[in-house]
GUDO-600311 format. One record per residue (C-alpha): x, y, z; residue in three letters; residue number from 0. Coordinates in steps of 0.02 Angstrom, whole numbers, plus 50000, padded with zeros to 5 digits. Each point is the difference from the previous one (the first is absolute). Layout:
N
     xx     yy     zz    r    k
      X      Y      Z  ALA  NUM
...
! end
This chain:
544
     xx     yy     zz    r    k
  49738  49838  50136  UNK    0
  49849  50096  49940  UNK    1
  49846  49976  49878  UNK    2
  49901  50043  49849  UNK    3
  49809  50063  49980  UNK    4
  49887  49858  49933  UNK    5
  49817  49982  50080  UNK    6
  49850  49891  49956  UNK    7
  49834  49933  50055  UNK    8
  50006  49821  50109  UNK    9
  50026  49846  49882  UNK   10
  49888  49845  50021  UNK   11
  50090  49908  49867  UNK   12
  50057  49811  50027  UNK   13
  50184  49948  49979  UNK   14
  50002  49883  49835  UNK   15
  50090  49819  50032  UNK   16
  50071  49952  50170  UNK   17
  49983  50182  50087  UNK   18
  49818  49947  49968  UNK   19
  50011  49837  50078  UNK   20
  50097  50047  50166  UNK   21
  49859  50137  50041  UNK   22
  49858  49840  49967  UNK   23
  50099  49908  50116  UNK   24
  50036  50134  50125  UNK   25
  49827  50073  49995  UNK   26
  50075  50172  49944  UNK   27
  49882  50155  50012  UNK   28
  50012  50185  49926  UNK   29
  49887  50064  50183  UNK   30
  50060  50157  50039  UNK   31
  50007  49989  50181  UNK   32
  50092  49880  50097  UNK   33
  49909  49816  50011  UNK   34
  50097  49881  50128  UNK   35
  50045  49865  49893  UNK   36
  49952  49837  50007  UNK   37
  50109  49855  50100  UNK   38
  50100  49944  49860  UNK   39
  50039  50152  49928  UNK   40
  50152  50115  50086  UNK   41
  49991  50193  49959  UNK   42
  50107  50142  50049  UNK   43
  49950  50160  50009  UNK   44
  50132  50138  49964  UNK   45
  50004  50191  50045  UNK   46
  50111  50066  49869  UNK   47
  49988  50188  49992  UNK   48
  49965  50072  49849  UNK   49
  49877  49958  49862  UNK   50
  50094  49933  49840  UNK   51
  50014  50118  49834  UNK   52
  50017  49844  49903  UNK   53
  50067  49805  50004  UNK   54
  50092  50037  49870  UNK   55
  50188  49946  50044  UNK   56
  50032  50125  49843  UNK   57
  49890  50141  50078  UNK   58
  50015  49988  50192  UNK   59
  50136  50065  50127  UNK   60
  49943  49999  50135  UNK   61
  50049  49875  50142  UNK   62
  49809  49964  50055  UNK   63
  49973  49952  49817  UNK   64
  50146  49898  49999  UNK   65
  49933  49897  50156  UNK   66
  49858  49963  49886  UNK   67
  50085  49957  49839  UNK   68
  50137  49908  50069  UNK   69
  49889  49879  50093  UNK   70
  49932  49971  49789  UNK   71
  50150  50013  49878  UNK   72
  50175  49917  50047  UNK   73
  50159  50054  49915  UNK   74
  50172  49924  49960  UNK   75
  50016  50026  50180  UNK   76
  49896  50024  50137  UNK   77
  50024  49998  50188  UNK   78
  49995  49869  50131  UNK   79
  49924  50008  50170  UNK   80
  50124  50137  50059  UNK   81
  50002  50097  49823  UNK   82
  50161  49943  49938  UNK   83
  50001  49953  49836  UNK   84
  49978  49835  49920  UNK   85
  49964  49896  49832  UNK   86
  49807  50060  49980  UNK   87
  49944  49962  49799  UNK   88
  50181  49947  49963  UNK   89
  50065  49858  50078  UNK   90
  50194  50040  49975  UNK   91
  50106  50088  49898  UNK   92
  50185  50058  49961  UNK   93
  50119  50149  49980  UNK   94
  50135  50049  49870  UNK   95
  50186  50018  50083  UNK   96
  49958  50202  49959  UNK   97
  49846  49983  50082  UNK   98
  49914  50093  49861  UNK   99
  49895  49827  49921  UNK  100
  49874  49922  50125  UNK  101
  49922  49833  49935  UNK  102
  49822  49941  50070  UNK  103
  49920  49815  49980  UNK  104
  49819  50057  50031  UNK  105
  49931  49855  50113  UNK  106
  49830  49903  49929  UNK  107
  49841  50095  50031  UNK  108
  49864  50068  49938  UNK  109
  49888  50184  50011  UNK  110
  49855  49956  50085  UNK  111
  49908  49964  49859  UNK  112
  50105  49877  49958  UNK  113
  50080  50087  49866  UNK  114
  50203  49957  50030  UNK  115
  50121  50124  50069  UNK  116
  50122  50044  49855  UNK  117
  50184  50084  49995  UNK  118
  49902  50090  49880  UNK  119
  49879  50078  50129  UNK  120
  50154  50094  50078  UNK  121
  50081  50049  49827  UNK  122
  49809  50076  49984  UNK  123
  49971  50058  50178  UNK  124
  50183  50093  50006  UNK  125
  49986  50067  49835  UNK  126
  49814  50079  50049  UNK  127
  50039  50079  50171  UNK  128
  50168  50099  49895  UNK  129
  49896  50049  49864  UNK  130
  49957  50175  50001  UNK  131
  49828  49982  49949  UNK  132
  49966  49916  50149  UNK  133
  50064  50129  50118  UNK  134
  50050  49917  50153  UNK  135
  50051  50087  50133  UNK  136
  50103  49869  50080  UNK  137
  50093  49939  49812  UNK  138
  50162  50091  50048  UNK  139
  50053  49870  50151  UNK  140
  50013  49902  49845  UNK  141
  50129  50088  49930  UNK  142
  50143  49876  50055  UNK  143
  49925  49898  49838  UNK  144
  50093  50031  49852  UNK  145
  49941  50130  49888  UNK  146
  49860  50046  50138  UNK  147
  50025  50172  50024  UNK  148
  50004  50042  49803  UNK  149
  49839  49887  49967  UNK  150
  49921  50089  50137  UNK  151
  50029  50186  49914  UNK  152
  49951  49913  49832  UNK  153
  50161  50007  49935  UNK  154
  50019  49826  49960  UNK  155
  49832  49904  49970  UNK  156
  49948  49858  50143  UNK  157
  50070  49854  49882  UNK  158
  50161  50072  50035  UNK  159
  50017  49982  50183  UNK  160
  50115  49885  50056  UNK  161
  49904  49825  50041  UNK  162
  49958  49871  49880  UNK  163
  49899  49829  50019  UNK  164
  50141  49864  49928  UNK  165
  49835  49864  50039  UNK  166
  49847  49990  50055  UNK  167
  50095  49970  50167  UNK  168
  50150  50100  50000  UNK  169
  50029  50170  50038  UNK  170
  50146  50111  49961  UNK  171
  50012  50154  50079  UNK  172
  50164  50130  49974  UNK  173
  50049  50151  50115  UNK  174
  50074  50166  49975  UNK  175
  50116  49961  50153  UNK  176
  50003  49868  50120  UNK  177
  49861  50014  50121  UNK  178
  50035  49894  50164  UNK  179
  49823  50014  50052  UNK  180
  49935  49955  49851  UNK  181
  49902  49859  50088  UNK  182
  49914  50129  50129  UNK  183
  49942  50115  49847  UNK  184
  49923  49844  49892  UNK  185
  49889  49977  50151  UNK  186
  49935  50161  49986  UNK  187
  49830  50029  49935  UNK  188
  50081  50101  49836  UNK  189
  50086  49829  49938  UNK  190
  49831  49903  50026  UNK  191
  49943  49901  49851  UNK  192
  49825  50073  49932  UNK  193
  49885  49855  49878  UNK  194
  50063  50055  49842  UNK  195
  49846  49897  49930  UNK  196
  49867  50109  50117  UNK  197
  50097  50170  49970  UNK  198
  50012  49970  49794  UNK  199
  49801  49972  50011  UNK  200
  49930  50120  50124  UNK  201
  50120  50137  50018  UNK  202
  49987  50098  50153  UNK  203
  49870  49909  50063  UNK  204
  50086  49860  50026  UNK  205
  50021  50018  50181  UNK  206
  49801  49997  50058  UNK  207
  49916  49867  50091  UNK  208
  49940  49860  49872  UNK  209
  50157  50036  49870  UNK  210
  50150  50014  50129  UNK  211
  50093  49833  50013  UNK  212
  50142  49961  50108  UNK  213
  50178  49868  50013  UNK  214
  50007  50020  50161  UNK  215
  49915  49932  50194  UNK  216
  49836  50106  49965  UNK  217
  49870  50072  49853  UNK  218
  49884  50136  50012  UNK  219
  49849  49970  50031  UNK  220
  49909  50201  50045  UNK  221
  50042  50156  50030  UNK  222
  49885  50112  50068  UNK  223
  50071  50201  49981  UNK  224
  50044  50046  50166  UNK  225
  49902  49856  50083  UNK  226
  50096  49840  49975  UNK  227
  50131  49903  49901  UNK  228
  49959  49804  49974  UNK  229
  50143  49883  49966  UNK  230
  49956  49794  50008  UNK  231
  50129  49878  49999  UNK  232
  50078  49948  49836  UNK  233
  49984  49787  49989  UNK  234
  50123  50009  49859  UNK  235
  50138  50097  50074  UNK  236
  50154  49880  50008  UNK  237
  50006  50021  50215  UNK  238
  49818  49993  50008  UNK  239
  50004  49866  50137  UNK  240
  50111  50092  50127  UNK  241
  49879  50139  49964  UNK  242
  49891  50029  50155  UNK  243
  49887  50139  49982  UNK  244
  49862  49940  49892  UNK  245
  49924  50211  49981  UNK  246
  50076  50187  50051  UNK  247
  49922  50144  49996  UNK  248
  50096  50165  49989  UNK  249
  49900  50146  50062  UNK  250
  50053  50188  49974  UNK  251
  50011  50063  50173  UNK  252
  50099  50162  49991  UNK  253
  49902  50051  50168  UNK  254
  50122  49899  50118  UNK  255
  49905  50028  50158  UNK  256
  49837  49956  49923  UNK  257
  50115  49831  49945  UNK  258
  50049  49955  50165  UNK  259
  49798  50002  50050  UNK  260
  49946  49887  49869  UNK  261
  50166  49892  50041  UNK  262
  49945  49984  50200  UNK  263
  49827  49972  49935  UNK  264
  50058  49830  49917  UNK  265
  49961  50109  49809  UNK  266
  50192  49991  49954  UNK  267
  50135  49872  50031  UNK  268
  50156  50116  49967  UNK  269
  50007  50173  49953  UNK  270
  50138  50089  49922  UNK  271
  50020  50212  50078  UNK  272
  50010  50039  50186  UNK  273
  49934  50171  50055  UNK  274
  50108  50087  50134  UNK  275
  49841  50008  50108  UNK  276
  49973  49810  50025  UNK  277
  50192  49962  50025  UNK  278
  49977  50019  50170  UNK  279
  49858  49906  50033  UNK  280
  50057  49874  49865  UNK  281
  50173  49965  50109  UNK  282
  49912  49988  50158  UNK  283
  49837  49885  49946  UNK  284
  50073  49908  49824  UNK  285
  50182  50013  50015  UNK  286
  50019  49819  49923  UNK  287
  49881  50068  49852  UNK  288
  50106  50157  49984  UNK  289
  50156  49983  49865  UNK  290
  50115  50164  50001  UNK  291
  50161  49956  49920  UNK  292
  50137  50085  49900  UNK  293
  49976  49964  49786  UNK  294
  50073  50097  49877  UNK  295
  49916  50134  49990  UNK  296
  49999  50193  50019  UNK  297
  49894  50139  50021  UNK  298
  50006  50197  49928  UNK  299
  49943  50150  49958  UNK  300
  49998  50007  49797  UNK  301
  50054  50180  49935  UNK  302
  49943  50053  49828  UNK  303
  50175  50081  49927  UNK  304
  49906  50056  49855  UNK  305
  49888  50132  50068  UNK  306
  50102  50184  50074  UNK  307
  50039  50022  50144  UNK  308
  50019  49815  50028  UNK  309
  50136  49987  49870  UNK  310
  50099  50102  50114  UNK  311
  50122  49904  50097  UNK  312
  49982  50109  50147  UNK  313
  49833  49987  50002  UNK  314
  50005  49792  50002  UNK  315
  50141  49997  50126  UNK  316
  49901  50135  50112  UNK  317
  49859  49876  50000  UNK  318
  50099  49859  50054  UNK  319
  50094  50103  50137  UNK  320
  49834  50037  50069  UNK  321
  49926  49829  50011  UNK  322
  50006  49921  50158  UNK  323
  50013  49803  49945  UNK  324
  50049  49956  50181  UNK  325
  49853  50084  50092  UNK  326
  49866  49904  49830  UNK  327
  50098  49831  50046  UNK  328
  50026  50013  50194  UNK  329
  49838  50105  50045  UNK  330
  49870  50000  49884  UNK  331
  50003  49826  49930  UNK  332
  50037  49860  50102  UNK  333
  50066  49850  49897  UNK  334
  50172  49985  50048  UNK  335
  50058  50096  49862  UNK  336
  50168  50084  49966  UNK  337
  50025  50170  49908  UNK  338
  50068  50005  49856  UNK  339
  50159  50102  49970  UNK  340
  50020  49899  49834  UNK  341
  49878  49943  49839  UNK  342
  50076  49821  50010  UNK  343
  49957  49896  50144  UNK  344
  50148  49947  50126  UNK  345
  50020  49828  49959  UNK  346
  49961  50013  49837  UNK  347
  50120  49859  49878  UNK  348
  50110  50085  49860  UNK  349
  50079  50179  50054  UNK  350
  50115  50045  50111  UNK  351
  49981  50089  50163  UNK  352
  50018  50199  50025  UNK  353
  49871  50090  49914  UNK  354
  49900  50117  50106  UNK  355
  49908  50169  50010  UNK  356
  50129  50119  50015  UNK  357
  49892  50080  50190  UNK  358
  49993  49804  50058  UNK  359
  50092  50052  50186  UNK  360
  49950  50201  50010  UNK  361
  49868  50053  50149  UNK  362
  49847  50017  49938  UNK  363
  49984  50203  50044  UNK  364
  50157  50022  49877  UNK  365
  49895  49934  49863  UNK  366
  49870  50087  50019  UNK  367
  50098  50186  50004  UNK  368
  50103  49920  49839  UNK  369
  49833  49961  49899  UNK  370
  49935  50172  50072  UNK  371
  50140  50096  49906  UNK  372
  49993  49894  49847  UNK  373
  49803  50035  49989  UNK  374
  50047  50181  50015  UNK  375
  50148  49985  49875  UNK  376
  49887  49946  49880  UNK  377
  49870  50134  50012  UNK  378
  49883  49935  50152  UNK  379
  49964  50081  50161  UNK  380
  49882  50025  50144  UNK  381
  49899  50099  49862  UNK  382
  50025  49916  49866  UNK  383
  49960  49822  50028  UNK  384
  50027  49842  49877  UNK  385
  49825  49945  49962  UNK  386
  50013  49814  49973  UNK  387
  49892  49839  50001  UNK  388
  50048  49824  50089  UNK  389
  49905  49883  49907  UNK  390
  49986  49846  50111  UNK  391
  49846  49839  50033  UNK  392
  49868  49952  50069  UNK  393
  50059  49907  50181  UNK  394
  50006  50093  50160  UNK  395
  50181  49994  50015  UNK  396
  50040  50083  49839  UNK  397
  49881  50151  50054  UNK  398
  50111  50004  50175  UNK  399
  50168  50002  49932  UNK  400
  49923  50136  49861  UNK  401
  49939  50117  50128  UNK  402
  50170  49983  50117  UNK  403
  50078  50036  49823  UNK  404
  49884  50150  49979  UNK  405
  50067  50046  50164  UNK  406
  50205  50005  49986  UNK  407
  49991  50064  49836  UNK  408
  49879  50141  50046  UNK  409
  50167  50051  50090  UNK  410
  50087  50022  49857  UNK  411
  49886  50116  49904  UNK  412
  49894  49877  49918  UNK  413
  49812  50000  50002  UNK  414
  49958  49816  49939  UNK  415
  49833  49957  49955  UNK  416
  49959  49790  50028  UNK  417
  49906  49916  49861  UNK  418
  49949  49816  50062  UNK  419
  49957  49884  49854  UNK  420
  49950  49780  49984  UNK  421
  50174  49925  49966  UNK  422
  49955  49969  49806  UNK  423
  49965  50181  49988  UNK  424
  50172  50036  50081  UNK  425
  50108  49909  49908  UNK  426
  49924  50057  49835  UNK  427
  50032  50167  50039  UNK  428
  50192  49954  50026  UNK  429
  50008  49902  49870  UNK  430
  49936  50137  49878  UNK  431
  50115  50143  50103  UNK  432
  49850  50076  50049  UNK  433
  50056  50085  50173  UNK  434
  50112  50104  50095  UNK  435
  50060  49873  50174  UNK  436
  49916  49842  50025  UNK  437
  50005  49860  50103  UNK  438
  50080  49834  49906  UNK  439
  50093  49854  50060  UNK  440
  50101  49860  49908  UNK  441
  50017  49801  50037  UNK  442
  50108  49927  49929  UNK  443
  49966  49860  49844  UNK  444
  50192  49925  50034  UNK  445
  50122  50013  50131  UNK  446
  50112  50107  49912  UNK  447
  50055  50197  50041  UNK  448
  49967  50024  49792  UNK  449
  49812  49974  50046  UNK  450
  49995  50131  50104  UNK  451
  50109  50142  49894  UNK  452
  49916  49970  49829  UNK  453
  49868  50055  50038  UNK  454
  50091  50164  49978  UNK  455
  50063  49981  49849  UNK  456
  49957  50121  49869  UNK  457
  49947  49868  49870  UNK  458
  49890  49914  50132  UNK  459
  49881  50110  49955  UNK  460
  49818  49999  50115  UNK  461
  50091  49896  50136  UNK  462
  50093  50148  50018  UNK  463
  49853  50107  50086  UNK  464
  50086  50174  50008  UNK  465
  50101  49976  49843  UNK  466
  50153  50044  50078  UNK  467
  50143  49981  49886  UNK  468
  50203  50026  50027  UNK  469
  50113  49928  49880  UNK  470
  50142  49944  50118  UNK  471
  49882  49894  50100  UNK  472
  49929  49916  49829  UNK  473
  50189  49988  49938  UNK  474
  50049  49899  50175  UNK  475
  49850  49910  49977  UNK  476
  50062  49943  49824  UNK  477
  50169  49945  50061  UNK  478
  49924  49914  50149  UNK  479
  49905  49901  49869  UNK  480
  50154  49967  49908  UNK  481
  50130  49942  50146  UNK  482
  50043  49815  50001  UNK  483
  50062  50033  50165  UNK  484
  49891  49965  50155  UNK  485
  50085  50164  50130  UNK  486
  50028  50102  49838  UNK  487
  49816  50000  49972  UNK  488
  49960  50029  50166  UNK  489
  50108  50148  50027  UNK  490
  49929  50088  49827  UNK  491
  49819  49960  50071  UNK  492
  50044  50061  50161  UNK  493
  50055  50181  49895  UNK  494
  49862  50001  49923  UNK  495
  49877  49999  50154  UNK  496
  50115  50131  50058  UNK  497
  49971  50121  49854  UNK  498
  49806  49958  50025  UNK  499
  50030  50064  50179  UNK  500
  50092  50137  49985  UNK  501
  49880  50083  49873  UNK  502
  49856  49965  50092  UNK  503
  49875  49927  49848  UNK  504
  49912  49916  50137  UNK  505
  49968  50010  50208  UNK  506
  50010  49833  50077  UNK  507
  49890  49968  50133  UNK  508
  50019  49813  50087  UNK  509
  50068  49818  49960  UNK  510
  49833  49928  50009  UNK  511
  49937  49840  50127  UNK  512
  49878  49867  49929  UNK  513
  49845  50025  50065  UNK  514
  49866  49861  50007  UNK  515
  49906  49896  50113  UNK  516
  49989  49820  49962  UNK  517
  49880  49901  50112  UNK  518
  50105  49857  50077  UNK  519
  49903  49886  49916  UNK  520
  50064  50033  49851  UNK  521
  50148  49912  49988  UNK  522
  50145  50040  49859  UNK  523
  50005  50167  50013  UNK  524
  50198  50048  49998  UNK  525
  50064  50179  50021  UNK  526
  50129  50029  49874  UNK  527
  50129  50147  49940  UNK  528
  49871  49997  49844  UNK  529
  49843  49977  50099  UNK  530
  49909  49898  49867  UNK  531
  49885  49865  50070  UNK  532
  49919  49889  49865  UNK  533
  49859  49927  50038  UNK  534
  50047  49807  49954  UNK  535
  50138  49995  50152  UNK  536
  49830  50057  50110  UNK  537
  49894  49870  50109  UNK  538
  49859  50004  50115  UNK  539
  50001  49906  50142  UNK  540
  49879  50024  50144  UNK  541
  49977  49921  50158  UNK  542
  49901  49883  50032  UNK  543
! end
């Protein structure tokens, strides 16, 4: 999940209708600094990583913007209080025999304007993220919908894709194939519903404090660039009573240790991003606070196929030989992590077990003389190094693991120069395929092995950072979309990681730990596979 580029100056503009009225009644304020709020009022103040590029569902990918967004906008489906999904703007809905027609009933409610929630904001919504023009990053996990993939590459115009408004309050939706966790995906922040009403009459602006409405437990109320995020409670969301937190805050805090001191200093509630530094002190002082558990997700090393010599496969699979995951999991970082051997998490629902790195079980010193001769077989030697860069970002940890990098691969002939950028920076210079190795790391939107594999797809396009493409993989891909049959699928998926594997396009790293501290005050929080947390299952309760 990663982001666009969309800045502006701080908003002071109220929120017309109700919005307006909650922030009378709650005594809202734009101050920039933190203000303990009054006795009747409950806030919670988040640590959430990076700054947002945009609250765009349409425009946004990464996971710290979806914390945000999805505490605003609700879609078919969202998740309950352990992230499994549930009815969220639909309240049921039913499946042809062939599974390729779902029906919605949209439930009663209303934008926070009071403008109703349509059918026909989905048709819109849907039909906008796929449309070419408005160049989403994120549109191909909606390919699934019928007809997505050739709106998306403007081969069919938006009207075209395959969903349809039969009433104001029924929604048809049709599939390419079946899609089993179809629920999971409509939760995700590319299937929100955006105001067609607000996006018709302010275009991209849509999304700024004083414009941006919501249907779901919160509004916006300011963002601050790199400051602050501002959400108040929504009075006309349809759960609005079992919502407890009457304010959040969502601060960028991508310098973890500088987190945890505003956290002990009673500045933050909850933070989101542990640095390896403060783990020990954080599991002997706030082990209660301290949440490492397994979710689906994985971390790697991003190669850029496109650019010689990293198109050679000898080259990639030197690289990977040479990276010590182990010693990064076990002695560098310290979150209870596993190397990864494999792209898709153990665990993981949909694909069948037996992929792995072909090196899984050899000694460490045999793959290291085995990438030495491959470097050399491809034209690199003690005088002749491969001059590289490892673009990686801003938090201690990713500076550690780059210099141990640095290190083993210096072994192997390769002189690699670091280049440490802010997260937004990053993951624009992936998305645009600007780099030679990088840091990256997926979680997953659905619990699905597909989630994890399309991203290397060759029509996924700027998902795919190193634009690594092999038609055998895409082909299994295709007739793992296809099969009817639950092991079928998973055995084609499970050949397809393996041809991912085997040709190196990427070097996996570790099966990444949540890492947050929740104050134990705050009650709600669940870990979860998904590790999504919204902020309406939250509560604050003190002692006395």
């Amino acid at each position: 999940m990663m982001e666009t580029h969309v800045m502006w100056n701080f908003w002071t503009r109220t929120i017309a209708g109700g919005a307006l009225a909650a922030m009378l009644v709650l005594g809202a304020a734009y101050a920039p600094s933190i203000v303990k709020a009054q006795a009747q009022t409950v806030v919670l103040h988040r640590g959430n990583g990076a700054e947002p590029d945009s609250l765009d569902p349409h425009k946004s990918s990464g996971t710290w913007e979806n914390h945000i967004i999805g505490d605003m906008l609700i879609g078919i489906f969202t998740e309950d209080i352990d992230g499994k999904p549930i009815h969220g703007a639909a309240e049921s809905h039913s499946v042809s025999e062939d599974g390729l027609t779902w029906t919605f009933k949209i439930r009663p409610h209303n934008w926070s304007d009071g403008v109703p929630v349509t059918a026909d904001d989905f048709v819109f919504s849907w039909r906008r993220i796929l449309d070419p023009a408005t160049a989403s990053q994120y549109a191909t996990l909606l390919y699934p919908f019928k007809n997505a993939q050739a709106v998306n590459e403007g081969k069919l115009p938006p009207d075209h894709l395959g969903v349809r408004a039969i009433d104001a309050s029924t929604l048809e939706l049709q599939l390419e194939n079946p899609a089993p966790y179809l629920p999971q995906l409509l939760a995700h922040q590319t299937a929100f519903p955006v105001p067609k009403h607000l996006v018709e009459h302010y275009g991209a602006d849509w999304f700024k404090p004083g414009i941006y409405v919501s249907n779901g437990p919160y509004v916006l109320a300011a963002w601050e660039p790199n400051n602050f995020i501002k959400l108040i409670k929504n009075p006309g969301f349809w759960d609005a009573a079992n919502v407890q937190i009457d304010e959040v805050i969502f601060y960028p805090t991508d310098n973890t240790s500088a987190a945890l001191k505003r956290l002990r200093a009673g500045e933050l509630d909850m933070q989101n991003g542990v640095s390896s530094q403060d783990i020990d002190w954080l599991k002997a002082n706030m082990p209660e606070a301290l949440k490492l558990q397994p979710y689906l997700a994985v971390s790697y090393i991003a190669i850029n196929s496109t650019r010689a010599p990293l198109n050679d496969k000898r080259v990639r699979e030197a690289l990977s030989l040479a990276f010590d995951r182990d010693t990064v999991a076990d002695k560098v970082l310290k979150f209870n992590e596993a190397a990864a051997y494999t792209f898709v998490p153990p665990g993981t629902a949909g694909i069948a077990p037996g992929a792995a790195l072909s090196f899984a079980s050899m000694p460490y010193a045999e793959r290291l003389a085995k990438a030495q001769a491959l470097m050399q077989e491809a034209g690199f030697g003690p005088g002749k190094p491969l001059k590289i860069a490892l673009e990686i970002g801003p938090a201690p940890d990713n500076k550690r693991v780059g210099a141990v990098v640095q290190q083993q691969w210096a072994a192997i002939y390769v002189d690699l120069e670091l280049r440490a950028s802010e997260s937004k920076v990053l993951y624009a210079l992936l998305k645009e395929n600007n780099f030679d190795v990088s840091q990256a790391a997926w979680v997953a939107d659905y619990n699905d092995a597909k989630n994890f594999l399309y991203l290397f797809r060759t029509e996924s396009k700027d998902m795919n950072y190193g634009r690594w493409s092999n038609a055998e993989f895409d082909r299994l891909m295709a007739e793992a979309d296809k099969a009817r049959d639950e092991a079928a699928r998973g055995a084609l998926l499970r050949q397809a990681e393996q041809v991912l594997l085997d040709d190196y396009a990427v070097i996996t790293n570790r099966y990444l730990n949540t890492r947050h501290i929740v104050q134990p005050y705050v009650k709600g929080f669940h870990p979860n596979l998904r590790d999504v947390n919204r902020t309406r299952w939250l509560s604050i309760e003190r002692a006395s």
